[in-house]
Biopython code that builds the backbone (N, CA, C, O; Angstrom):
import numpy as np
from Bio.PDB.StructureBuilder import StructureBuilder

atoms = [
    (1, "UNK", "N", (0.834, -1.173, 0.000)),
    (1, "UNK", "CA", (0.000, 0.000, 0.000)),
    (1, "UNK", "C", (0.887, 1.248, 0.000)),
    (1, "UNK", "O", (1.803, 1.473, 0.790)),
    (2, "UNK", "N", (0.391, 2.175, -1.206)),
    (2, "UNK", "CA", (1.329, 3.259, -0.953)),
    (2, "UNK", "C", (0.969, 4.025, 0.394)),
    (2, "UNK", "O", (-0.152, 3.923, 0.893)),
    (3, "UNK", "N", (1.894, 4.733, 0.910)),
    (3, "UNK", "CA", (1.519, 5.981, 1.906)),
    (3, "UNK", "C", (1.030, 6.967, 1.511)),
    (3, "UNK", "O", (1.230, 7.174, 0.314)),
    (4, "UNK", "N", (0.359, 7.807, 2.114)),
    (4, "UNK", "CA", (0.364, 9.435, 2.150)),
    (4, "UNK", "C", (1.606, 10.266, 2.189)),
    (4, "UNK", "O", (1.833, 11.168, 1.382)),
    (5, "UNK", "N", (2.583, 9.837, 3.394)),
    (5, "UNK", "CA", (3.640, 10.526, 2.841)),
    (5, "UNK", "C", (5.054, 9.997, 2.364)),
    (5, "UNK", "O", (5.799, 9.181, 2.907)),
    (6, "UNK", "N", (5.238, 10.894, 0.874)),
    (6, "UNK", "CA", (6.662, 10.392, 0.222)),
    (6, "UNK", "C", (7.689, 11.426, 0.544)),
    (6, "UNK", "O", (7.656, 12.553, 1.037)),
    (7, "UNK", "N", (8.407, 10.805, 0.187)),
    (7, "UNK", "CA", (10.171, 11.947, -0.064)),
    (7, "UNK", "C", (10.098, 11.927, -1.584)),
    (7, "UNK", "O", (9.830, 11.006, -2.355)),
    (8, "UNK", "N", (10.476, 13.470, -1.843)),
    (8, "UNK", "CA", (10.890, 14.187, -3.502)),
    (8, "UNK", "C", (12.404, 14.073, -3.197)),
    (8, "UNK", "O", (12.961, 14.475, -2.176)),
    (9, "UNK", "N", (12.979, 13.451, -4.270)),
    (9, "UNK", "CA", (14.379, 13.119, -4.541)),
    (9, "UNK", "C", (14.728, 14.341, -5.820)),
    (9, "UNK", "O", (15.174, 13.907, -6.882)),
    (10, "UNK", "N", (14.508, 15.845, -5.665)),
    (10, "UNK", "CA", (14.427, 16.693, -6.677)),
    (10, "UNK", "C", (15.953, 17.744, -6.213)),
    (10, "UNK", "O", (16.926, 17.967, -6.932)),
    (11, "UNK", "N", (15.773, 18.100, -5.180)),
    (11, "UNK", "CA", (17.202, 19.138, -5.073)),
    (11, "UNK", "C", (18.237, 18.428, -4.467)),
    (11, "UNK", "O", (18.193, 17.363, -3.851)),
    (12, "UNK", "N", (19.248, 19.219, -4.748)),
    (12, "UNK", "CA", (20.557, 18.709, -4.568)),
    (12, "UNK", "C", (21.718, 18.783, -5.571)),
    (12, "UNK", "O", (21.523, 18.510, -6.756)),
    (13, "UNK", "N", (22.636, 19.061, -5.220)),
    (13, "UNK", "CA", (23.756, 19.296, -6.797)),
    (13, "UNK", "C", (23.886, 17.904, -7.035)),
    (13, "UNK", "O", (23.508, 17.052, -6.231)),
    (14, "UNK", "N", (24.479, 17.632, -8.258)),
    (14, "UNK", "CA", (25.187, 16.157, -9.057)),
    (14, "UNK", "C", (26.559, 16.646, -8.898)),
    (14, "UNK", "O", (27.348, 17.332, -9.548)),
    (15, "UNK", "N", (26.529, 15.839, -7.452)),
    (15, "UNK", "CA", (27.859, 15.209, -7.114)),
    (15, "UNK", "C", (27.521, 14.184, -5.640)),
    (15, "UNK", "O", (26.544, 13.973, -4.921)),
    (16, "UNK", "N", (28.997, 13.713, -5.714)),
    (16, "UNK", "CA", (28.614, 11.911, -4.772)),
    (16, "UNK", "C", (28.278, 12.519, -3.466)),
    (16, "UNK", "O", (27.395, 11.866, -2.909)),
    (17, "UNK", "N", (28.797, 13.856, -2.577)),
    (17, "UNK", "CA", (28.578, 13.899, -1.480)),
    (17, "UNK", "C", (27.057, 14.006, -1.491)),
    (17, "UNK", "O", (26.654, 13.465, -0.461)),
    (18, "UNK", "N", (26.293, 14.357, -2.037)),
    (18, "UNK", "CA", (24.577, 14.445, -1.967)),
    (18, "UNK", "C", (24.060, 13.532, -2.452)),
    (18, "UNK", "O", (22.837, 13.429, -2.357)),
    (19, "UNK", "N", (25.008, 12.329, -3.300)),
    (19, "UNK", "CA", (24.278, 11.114, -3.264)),
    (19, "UNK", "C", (24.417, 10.796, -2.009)),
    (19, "UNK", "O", (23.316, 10.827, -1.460)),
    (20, "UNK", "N", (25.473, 10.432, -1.121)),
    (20, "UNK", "CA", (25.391, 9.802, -0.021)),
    (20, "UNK", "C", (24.367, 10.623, 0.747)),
    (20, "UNK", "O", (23.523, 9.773, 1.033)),
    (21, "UNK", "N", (24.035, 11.549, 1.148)),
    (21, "UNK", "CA", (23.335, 12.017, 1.658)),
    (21, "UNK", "C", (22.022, 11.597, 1.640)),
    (21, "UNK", "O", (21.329, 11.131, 2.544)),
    (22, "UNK", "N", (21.729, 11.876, 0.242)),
    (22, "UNK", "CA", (20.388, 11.603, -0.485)),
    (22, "UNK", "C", (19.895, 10.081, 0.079)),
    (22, "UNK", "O", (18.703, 9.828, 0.258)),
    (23, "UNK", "N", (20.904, 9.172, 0.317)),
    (23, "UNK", "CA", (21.107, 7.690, 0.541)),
    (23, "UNK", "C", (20.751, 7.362, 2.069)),
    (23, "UNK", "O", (20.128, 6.365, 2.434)),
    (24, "UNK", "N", (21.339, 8.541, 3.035)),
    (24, "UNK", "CA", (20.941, 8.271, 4.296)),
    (24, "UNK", "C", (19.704, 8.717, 4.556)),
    (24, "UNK", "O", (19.139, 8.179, 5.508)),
    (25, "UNK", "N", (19.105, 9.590, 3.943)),
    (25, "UNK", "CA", (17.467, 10.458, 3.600)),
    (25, "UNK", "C", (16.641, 8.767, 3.270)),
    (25, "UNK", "O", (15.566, 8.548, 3.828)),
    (26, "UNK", "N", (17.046, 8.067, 2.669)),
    (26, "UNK", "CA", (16.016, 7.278, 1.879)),
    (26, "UNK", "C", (16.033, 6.185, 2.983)),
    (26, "UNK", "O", (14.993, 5.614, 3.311)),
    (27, "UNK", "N", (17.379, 5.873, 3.618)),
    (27, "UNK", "CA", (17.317, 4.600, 4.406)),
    (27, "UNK", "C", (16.346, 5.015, 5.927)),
    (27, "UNK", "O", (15.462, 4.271, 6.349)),
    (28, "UNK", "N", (16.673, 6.126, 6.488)),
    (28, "UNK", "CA", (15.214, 6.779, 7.170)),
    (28, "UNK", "C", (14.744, 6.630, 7.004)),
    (28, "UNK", "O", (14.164, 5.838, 7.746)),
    (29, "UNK", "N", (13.916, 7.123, 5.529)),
    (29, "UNK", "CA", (12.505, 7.103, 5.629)),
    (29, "UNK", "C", (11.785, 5.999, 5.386)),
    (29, "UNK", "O", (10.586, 5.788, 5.566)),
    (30, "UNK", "N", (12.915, 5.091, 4.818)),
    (30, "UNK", "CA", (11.936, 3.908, 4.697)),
    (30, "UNK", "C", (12.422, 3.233, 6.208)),
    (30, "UNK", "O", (11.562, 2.426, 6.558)),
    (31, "UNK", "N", (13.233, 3.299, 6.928)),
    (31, "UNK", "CA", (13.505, 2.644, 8.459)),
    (31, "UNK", "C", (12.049, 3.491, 9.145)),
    (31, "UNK", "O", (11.608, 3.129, 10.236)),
    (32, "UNK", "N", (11.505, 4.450, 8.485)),
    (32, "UNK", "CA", (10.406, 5.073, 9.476)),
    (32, "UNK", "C", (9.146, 4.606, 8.926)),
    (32, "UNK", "O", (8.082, 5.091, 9.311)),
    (33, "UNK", "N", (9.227, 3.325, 7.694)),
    (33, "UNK", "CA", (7.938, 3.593, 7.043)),
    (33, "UNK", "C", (7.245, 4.440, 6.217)),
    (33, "UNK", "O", (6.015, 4.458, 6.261)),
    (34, "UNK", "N", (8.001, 5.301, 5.304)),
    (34, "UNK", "CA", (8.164, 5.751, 4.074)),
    (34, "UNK", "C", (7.886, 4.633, 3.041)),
    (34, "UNK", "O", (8.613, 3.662, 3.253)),
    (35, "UNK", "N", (7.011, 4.467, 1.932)),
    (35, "UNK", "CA", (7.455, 3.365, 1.127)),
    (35, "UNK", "C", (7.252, 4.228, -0.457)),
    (35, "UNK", "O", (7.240, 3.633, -1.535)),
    (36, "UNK", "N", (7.122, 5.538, -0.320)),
    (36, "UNK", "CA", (6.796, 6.452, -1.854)),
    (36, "UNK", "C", (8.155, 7.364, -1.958)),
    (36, "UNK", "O", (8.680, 7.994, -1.039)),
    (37, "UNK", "N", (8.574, 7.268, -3.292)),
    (37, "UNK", "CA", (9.710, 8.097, -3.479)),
    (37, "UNK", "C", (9.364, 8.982, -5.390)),
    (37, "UNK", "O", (8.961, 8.320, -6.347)),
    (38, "UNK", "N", (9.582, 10.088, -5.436)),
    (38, "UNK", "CA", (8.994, 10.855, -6.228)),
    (38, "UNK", "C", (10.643, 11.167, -6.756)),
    (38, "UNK", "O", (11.593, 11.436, -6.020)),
    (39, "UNK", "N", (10.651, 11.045, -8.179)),
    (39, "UNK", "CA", (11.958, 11.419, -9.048)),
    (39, "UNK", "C", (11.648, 11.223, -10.607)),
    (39, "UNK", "O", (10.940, 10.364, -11.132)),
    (40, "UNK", "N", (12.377, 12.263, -11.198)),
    (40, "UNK", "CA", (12.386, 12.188, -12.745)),
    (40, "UNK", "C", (13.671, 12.626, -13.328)),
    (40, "UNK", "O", (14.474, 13.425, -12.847)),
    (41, "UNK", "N", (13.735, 11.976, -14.439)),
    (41, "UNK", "CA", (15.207, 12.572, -15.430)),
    (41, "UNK", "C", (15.536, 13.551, -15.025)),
    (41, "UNK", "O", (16.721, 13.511, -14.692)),
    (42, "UNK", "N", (15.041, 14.546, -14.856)),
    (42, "UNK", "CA", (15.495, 16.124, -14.932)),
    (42, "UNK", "C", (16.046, 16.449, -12.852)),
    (42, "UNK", "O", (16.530, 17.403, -12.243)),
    (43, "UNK", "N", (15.708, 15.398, -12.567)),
    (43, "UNK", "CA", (16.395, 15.740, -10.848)),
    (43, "UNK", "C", (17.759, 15.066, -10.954)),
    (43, "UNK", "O", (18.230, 13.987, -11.313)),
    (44, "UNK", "N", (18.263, 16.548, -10.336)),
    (44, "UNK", "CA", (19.669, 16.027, -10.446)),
    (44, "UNK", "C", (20.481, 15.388, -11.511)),
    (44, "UNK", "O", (21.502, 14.742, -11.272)),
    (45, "UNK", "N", (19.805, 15.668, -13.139)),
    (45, "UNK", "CA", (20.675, 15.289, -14.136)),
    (45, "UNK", "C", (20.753, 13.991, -13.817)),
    (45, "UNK", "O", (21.840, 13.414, -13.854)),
    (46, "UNK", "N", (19.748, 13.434, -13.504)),
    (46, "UNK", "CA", (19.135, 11.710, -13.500)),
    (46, "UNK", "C", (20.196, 10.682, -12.409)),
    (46, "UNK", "O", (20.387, 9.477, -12.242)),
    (47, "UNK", "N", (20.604, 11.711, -11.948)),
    (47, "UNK", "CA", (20.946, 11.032, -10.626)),
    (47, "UNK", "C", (20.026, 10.439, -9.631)),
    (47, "UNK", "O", (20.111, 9.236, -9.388)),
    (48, "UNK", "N", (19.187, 11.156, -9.057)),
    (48, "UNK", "CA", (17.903, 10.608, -8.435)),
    (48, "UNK", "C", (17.707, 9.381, -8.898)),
    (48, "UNK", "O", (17.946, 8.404, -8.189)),
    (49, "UNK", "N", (17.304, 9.285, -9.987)),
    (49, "UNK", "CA", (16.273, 8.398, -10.363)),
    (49, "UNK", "C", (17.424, 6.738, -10.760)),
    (49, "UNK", "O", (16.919, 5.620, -10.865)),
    (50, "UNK", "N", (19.167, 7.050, -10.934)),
    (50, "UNK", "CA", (20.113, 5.439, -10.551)),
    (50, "UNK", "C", (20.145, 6.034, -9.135)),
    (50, "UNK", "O", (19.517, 5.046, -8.754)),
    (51, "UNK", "N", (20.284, 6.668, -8.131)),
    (51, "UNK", "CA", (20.219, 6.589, -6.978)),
    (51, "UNK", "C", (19.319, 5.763, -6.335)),
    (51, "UNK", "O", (19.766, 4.840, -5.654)),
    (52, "UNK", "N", (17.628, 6.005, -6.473)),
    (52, "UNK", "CA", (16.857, 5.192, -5.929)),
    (52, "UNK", "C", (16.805, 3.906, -7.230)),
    (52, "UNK", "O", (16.108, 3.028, -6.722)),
    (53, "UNK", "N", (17.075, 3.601, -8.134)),
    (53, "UNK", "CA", (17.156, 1.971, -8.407)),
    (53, "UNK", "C", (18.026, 1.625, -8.108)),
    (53, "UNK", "O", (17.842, 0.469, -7.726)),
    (54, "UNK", "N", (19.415, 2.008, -7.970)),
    (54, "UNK", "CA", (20.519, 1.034, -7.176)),
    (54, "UNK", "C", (20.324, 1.061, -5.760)),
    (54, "UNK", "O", (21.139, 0.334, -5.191)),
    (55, "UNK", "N", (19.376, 1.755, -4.846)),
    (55, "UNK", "CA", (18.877, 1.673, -3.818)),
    (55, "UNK", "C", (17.608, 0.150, -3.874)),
    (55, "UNK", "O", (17.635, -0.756, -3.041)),
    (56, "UNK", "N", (17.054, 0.192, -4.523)),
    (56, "UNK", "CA", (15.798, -0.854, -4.808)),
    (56, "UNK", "C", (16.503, -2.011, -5.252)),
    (56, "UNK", "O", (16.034, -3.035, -4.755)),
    (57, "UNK", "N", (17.501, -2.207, -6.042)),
    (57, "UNK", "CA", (18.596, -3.103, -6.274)),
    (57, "UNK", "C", (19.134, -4.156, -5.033)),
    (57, "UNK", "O", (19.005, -5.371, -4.884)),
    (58, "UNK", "N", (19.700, -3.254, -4.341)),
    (58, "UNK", "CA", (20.343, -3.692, -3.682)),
    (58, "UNK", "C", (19.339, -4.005, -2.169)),
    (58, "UNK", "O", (19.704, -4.655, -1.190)),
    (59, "UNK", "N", (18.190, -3.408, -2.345)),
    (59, "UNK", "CA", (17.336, -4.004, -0.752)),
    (59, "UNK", "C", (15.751, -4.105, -1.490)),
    (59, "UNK", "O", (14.674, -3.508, -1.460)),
    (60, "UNK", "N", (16.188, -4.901, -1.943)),
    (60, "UNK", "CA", (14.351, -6.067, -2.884)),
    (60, "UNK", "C", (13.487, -5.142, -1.591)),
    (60, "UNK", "O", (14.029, -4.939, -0.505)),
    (61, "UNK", "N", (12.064, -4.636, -1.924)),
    (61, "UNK", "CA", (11.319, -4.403, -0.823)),
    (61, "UNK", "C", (9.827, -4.274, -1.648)),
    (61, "UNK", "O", (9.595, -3.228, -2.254)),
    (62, "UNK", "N", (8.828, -5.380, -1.644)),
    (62, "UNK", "CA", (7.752, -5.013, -3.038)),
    (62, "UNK", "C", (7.348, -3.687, -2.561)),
    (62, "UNK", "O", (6.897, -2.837, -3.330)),
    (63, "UNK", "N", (7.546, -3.447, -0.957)),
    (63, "UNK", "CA", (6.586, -2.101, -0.559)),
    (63, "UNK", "C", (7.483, -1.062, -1.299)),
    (63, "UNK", "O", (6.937, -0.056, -0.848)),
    (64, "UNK", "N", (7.944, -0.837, -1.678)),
    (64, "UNK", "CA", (8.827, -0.128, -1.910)),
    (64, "UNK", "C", (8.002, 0.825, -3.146)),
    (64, "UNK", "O", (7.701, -0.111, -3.887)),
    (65, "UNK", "N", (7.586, 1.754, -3.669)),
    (65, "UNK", "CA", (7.183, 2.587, -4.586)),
    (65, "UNK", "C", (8.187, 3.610, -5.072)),
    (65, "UNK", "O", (9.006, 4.170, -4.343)),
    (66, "UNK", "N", (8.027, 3.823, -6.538)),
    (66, "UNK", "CA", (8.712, 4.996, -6.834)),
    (66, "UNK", "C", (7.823, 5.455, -8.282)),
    (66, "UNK", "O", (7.561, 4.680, -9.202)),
    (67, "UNK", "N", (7.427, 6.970, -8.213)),
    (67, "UNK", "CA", (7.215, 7.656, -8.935)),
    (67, "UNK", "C", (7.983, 8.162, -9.872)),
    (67, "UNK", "O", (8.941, 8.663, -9.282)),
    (68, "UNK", "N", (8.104, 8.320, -11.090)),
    (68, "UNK", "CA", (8.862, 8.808, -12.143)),
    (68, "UNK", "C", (8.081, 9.397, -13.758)),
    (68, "UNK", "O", (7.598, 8.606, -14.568)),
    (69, "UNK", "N", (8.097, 10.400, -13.890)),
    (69, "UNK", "CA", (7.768, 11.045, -15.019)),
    (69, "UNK", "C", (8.811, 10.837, -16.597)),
    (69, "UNK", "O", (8.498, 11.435, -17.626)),
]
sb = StructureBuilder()
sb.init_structure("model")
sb.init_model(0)
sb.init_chain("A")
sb.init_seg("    ")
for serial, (resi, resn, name, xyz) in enumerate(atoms, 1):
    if name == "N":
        sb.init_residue(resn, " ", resi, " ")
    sb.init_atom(name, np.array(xyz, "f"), 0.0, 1.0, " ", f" {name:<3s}", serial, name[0])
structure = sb.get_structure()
């Protein structure tokens, strides 16, 4: 079931220190029960959007949702 509330994976520069960042943001929110994540090509010069699939990659979760335009 999706949630009501997601995390937008939209600001942030393209570079690795705000991936990692971006990375400890996602493992929160889903450690809090987060399971919606909102990203498209244009965030972060499509960083977002291999950020959260090598995130989904690497921890299988069906709850897991992600939005993408």
């Amino acid at each position: 079931m999706i949630k009501r509330l997601g995390i937008g994976l939209y600001l942030g520069d393209e570079c690795d220190s705000v991936d990692k960042q971006m990375l400890n943001v996602i493992n929160a929110a889903v450690s809090e029960g987060i399971n919606t994540f909102d990203c498209a090509p244009c965030y972060r010069n499509s960083r977002s959007e291999k950020l959260i699939g090598a995130f989904m990659r690497n921890n299988p979760n069906e709850n897991l949702f992600v939005s993408t335009k």
